[in-house]
C-alpha positions in Angstrom: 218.9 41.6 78.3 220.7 42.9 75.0 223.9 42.3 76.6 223.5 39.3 78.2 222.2 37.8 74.8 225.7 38.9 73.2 227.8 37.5 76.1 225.9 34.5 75.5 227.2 33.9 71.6 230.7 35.2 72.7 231.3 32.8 74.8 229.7 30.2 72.2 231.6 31.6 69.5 235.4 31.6 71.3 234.5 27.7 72.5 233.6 26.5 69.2 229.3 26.1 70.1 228.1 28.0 67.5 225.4 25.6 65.8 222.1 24.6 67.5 223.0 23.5 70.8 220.0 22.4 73.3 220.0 22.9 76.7 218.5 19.6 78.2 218.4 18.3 81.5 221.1 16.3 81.0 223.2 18.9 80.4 221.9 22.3 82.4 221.3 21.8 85.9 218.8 24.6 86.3 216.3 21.4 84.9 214.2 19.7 87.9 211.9 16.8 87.1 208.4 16.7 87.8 207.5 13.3 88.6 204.3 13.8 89.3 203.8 14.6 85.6 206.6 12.3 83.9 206.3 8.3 83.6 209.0 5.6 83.3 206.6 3.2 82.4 207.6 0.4 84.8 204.2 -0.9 85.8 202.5 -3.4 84.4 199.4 -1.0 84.1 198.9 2.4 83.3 199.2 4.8 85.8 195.5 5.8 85.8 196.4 9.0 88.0 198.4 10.6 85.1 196.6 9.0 82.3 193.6 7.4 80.6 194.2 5.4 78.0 192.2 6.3 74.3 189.5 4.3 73.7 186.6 5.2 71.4 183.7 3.3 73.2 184.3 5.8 76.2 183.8 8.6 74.4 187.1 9.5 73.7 187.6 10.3 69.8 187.3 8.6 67.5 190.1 9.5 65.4 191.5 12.6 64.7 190.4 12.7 60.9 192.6 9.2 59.8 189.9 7.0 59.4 190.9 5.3 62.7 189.6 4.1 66.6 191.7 4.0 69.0 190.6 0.9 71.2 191.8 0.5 75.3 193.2 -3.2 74.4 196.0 -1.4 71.8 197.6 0.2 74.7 199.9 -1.5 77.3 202.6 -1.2 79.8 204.7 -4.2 80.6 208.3 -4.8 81.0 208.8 -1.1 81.4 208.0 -0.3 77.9 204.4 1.7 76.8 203.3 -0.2 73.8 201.1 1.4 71.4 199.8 -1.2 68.9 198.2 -0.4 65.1 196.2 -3.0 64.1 195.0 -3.9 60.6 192.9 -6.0 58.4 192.2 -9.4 59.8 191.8 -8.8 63.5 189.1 -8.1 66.1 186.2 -5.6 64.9 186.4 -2.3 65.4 184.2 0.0 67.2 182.4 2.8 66.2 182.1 1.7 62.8 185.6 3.6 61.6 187.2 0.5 59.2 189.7 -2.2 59.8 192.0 -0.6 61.8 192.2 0.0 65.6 195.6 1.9 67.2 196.1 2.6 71.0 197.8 6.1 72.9 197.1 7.6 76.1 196.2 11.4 77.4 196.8 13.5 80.5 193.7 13.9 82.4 194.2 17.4 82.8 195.8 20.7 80.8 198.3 20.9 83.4 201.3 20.9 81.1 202.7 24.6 80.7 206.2 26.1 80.3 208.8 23.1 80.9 211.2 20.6 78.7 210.0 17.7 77.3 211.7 14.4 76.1 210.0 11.1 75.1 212.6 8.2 74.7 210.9 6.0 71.7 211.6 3.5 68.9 208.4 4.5 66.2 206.9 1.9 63.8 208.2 1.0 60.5 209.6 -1.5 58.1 211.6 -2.3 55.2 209.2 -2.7 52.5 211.3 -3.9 49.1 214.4 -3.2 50.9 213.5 0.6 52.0 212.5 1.5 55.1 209.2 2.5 55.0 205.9 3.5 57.0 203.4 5.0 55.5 200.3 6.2 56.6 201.3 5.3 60.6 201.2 8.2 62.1 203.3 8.2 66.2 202.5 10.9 68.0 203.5 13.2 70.6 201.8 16.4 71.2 199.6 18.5 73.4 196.2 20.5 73.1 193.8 23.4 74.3 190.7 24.0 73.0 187.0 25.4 74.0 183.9 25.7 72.2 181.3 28.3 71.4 178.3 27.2 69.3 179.5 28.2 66.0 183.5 26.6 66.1 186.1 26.5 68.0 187.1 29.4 69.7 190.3 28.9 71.4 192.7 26.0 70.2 195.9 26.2 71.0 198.3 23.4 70.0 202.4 22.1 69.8 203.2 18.9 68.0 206.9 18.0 69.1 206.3 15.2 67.2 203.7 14.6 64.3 205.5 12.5 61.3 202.1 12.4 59.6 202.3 11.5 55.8 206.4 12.5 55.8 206.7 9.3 57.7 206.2 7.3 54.7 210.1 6.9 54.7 210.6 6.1 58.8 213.1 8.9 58.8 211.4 12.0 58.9 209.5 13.8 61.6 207.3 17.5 61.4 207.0 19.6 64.7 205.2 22.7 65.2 203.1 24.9 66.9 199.6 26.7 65.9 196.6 28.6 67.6 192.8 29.5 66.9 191.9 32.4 68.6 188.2 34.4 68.5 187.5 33.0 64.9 187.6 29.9 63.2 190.8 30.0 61.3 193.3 27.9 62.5 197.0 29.2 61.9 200.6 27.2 61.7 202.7 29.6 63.2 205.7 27.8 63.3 206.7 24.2 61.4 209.8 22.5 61.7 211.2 18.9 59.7 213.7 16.9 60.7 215.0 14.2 58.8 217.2 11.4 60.8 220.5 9.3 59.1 218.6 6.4 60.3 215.0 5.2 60.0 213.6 5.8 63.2 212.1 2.3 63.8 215.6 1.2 64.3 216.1 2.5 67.6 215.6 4.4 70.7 216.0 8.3 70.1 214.8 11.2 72.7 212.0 13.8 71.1 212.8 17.1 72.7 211.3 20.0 73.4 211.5 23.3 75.9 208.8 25.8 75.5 208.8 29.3 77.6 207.2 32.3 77.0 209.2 33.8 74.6 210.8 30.5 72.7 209.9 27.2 71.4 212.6 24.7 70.5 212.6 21.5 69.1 215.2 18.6 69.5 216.0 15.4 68.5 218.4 13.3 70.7 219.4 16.2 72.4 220.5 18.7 69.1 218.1 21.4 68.6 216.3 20.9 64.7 214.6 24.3 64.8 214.3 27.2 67.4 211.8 30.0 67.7 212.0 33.2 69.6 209.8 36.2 70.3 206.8 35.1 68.4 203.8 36.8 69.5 201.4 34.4 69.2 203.0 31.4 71.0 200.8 29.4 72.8 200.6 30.5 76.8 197.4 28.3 78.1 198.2 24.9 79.9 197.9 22.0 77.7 196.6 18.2 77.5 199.6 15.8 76.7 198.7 13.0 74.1 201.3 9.9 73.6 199.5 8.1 70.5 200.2 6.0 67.5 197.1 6.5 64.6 196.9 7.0 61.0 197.3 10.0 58.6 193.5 11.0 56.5 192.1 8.4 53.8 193.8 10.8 50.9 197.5 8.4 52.2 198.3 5.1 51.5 200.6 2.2 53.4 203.7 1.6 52.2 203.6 -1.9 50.0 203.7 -5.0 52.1 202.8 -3.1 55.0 202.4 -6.2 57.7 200.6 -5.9 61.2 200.3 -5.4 64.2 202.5 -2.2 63.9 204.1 -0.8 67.3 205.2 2.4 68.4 207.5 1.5 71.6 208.1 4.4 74.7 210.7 4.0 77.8 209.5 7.0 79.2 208.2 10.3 78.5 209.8 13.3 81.0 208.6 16.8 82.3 210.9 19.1 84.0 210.5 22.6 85.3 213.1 25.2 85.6 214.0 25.6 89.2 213.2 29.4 90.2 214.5 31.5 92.7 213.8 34.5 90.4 213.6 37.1 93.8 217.7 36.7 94.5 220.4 38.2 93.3 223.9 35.6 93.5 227.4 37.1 93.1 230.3 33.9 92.5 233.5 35.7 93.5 235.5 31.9 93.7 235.9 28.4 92.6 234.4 27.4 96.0 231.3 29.6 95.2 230.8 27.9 92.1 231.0 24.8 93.5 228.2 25.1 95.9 226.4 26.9 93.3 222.7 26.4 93.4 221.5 26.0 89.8 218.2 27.6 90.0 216.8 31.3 87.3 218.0 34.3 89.3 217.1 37.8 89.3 220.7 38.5 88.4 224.3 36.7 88.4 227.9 38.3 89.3 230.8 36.3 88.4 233.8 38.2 90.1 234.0 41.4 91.8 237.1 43.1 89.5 240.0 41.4 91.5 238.8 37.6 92.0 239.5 34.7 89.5 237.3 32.3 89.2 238.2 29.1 86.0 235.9 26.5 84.8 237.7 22.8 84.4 238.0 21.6 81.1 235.0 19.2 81.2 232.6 21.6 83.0 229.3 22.1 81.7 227.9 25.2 82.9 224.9 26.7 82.4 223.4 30.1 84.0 220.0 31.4 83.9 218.4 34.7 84.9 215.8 37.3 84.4 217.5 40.7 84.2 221.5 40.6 83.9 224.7 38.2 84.1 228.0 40.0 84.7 231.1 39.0 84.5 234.4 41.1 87.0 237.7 40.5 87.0 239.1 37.1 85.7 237.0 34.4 84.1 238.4 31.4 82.9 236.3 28.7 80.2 239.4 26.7 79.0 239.3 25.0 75.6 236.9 21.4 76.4 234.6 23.3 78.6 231.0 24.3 77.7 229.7 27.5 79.2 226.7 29.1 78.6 224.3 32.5 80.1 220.7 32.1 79.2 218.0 35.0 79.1 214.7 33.5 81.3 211.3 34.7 81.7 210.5 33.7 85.5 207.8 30.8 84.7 
């Protein structure tokens, strides 16, 4: 593993990819979808076998300590867009007796989300409030969550936040991210915490929210540049979480931005899951350019590139990306000309 973690930053290092690089799906092929759990969001209702949608009158909560409800008409899908609404002062009453403001999200059905990349593409809500953009208070969310009870508190919580602006959203540019766990008491630790800070307030656009968890990593991206990577913690979260896509507000201590105006809206194309495709049992050896070319991208047991007198080159625009559990070694002549992206990746078979 040592060695194939060195051959790893050579190769970065030589081809100028020293600097936090993420490995997406749209860049490493070893990535499969998982439709079953991702959603474009091109109905004109939400898909009720992935989903349900928030909405306190059925029991779902209230709020998660921001003085909120979260109410079923505040979340739609139309046009191919999921549209979570905030509401404010001035509109329909809100139930279970939590203020003047309503906001809408939805919430996997099961914990059935587990090692895997993530990526929500999104615009998040904001304004320019006296010519600076602005938003605060709103709180867009996307993150997941484990927990189970014992009479006294919460035993197990496990929890990642790829994205939780929370009250460093007050200037539409900044996101947190992190990961934390409760585990046989009732302490809850941060283990990890990440900020981000964008050029460009985040209400302005479409941007992907990234994140690949395994079992011995959690990193964090933001259109498709890792913000923050974590290895080898020993407390990283391993149960299979609930997924929550949201929009709500940050506690009573925060205030809106001045001239804050409603309905605010946090907009989603689609939220993705992939898996890494595993064929962790076989060993592969690549010995030509014709191997490599019907290469199945998939985590190996181990990789062989050569066998000390074959050749094999990469193109100049290749993007290459290998993945396996014990060892990648590289015979004879390899070529990764100047343009070309290559990269061998330590994996955990899950």
């Amino acid at each position: 593993m040592k060695f194939l973690k060195r051959i790893y930053l050579l190769v970065l290092l030589l081809f100028g990819y020293f600097q936090s690089i993420g490995q997406t799906p749209s860049n490493d092929l070893n990535w499969v979808l998982d439709t079953a759990k991702s959603d474009e969001f091109n109905s004109t209702t939400i898909n009720s076998s992935k989903w349900h949608i928030l909405d306190c009158p059925s029991g779902d909560c209230c709020n998660w300590g921001g003085g909120t409800a979260f109410e079923r008409g505040n979340t739609t899908d139309s046009g191919g867009i999921l549209q979570l609404r905030t509401d404010g002062p001035g509109f329909a009453p809100i139930p279970c007796n939590r203020g003047q403001f309503a906001t809408g999200g939805i919430a996997s059905d099961s914990a059935n989300y587990s090692y895997g990349y993530y990526e929500m593409y999104a615009q998040l809500p904001g304004f320019y409030s006296n010519g600076s953009p602005c938003c605060g208070k709103i709180q867009p969310s996307l993150w997941m969550a484990y927990q189970v009870n014992d009479t006294s508190c919460i035993e197990i919580h496990n929890e990642i936040d790829p994205v939780i602006p929370g009250p460093l959203y007050t200037n539409a540019s900044t996101i947190v991210s992190g990961w934390s766990y409760q585990n046989g008491n009732c302490n809850f630790n941060t283990i990890g915490e990440a900020q981000f800070n964008s050029p460009v307030p985040l209400f302005s656009g479409y941007h992907k929210y990234g994140l690949e968890w395994n079992t011995n990593k959690i990193i964090f991206l933001f259109d498709d540049a890792a913000y923050s990577e974590n290895y080898n913690s020993p407390t990283m979260t391993m149960h299979p979480l609930f997924l929550y896509i949201e929009d709500g507000l940050a506690d009573t201590t925060y205030s809106f931005c001045p001239n804050t105006t409603f309905p605010q809206y946090m907009n989603i194309d689609y939220f993705r899951y992939y898996k890494l495709n595993l064929d962790c049992g076989t060993s592969t050896t690549i010995l030509t350019n014709a191997d490599l070319a019907a290469y199945i991208y998939s985590v190996k047991s181990d990789i062989t590139f050569g066998n000390g007198s074959s050749s094999v080159t990469l193109n100049n625009t290749d993007v290459k990306y290998f993945r396996a559990v014990n060892t990648i070694t590289i015979n004879g002549t390899f070529t990764a000309p100047l343009g070309s992206e290559f990269g061998l990746i330590p994996t955990a078979c899950h």
